[in-house]
N, C-alpha and C positions, 0 to 999 in steps of 0.2 A: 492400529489405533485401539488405545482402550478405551474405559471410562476415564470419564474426568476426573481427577485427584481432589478435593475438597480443600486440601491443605495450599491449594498453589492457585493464585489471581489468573482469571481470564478477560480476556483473550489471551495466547500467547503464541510467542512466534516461536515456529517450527522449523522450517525452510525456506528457502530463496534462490530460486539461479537464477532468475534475467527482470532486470529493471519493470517496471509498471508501465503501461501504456498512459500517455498525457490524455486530459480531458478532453472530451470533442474530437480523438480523433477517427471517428465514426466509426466504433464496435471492430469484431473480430476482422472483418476485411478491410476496413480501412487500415488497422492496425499494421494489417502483414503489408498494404500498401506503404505504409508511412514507413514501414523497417524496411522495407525494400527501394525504396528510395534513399532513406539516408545513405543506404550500404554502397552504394554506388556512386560515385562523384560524380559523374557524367548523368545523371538521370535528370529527366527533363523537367521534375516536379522538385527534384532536391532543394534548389536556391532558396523556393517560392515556404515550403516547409520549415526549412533553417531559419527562415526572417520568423515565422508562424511561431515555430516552440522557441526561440530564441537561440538555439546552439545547436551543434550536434548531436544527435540522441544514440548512443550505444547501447543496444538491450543489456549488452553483458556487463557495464557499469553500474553495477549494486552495490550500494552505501549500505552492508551490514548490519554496521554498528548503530549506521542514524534509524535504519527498519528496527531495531531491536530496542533501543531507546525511546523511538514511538509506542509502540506496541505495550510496552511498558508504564509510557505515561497513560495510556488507553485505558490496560487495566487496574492502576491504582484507582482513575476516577471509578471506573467499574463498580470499585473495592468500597470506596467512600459511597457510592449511591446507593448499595446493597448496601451496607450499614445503618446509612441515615432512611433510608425504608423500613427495613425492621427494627430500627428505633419508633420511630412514628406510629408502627404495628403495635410495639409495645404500650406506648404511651394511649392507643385508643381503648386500652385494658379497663 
C-alpha cells in the first residue's frame, strides 16, 4: 500500500473474498460458529440459524458489483462533506 492519491474519492474498495458476517452474530467465534453450522445440513443449530438470518448464508457469495457500488456511494457523500466543510472554512474568512 502507498499513500493516498489526492486525485481519487475515499473510502474505496480494494478487495473481497468472502461475504460479511450478519449483525449480532456474536464477534469472531460466533461467527466461525454460525459458518460452521450453515455448512453442514445436519447440524443441530442449522434450522434454528436459517429462521434467524432468514436463508442460507454462504461466506463465498459476494455481490461484487453491489460492494463496489456501495463503496462508491460512501465516498461521493465523503466527497460532498469535504467540500461543503471547506466551503464553510472559506466563508468564515
Amino acid at each position: 500500500m502507498g499513500d493516498a492519491d489526492p486525485g481519487l474519492d475515499y473510502p474505496r474498495f480494494v478487495d473481497g473474498a468472502r461475504r460479511a458476517p450478519p449483525e449480532d452474530v456474536g464477534g469472531i467465534p460466533g461467527f466461525d460458529e454460525f459458518v460452521e453450522a450453515m455448512a453442514k445440513p445436519r447440524h443441530p443449530e442449522r434450522k434454528r440459524l436459517v429462521e434467524w438470518y432468514g436463508r442460507v448464508y454462504d461466506p463465498e457469495d459476494i455481490d461484487l458489483p453491489a460492494v463496489k457500488t456501495n463503496i462508491a456511494k460512501l465516498a461521493r457523500c465523503h466527497a460532498i462533506g469535504k467540500a461543503a466543510f471547506a466551503n464553510s472554512r472559506q466563508s468564515e474568512r
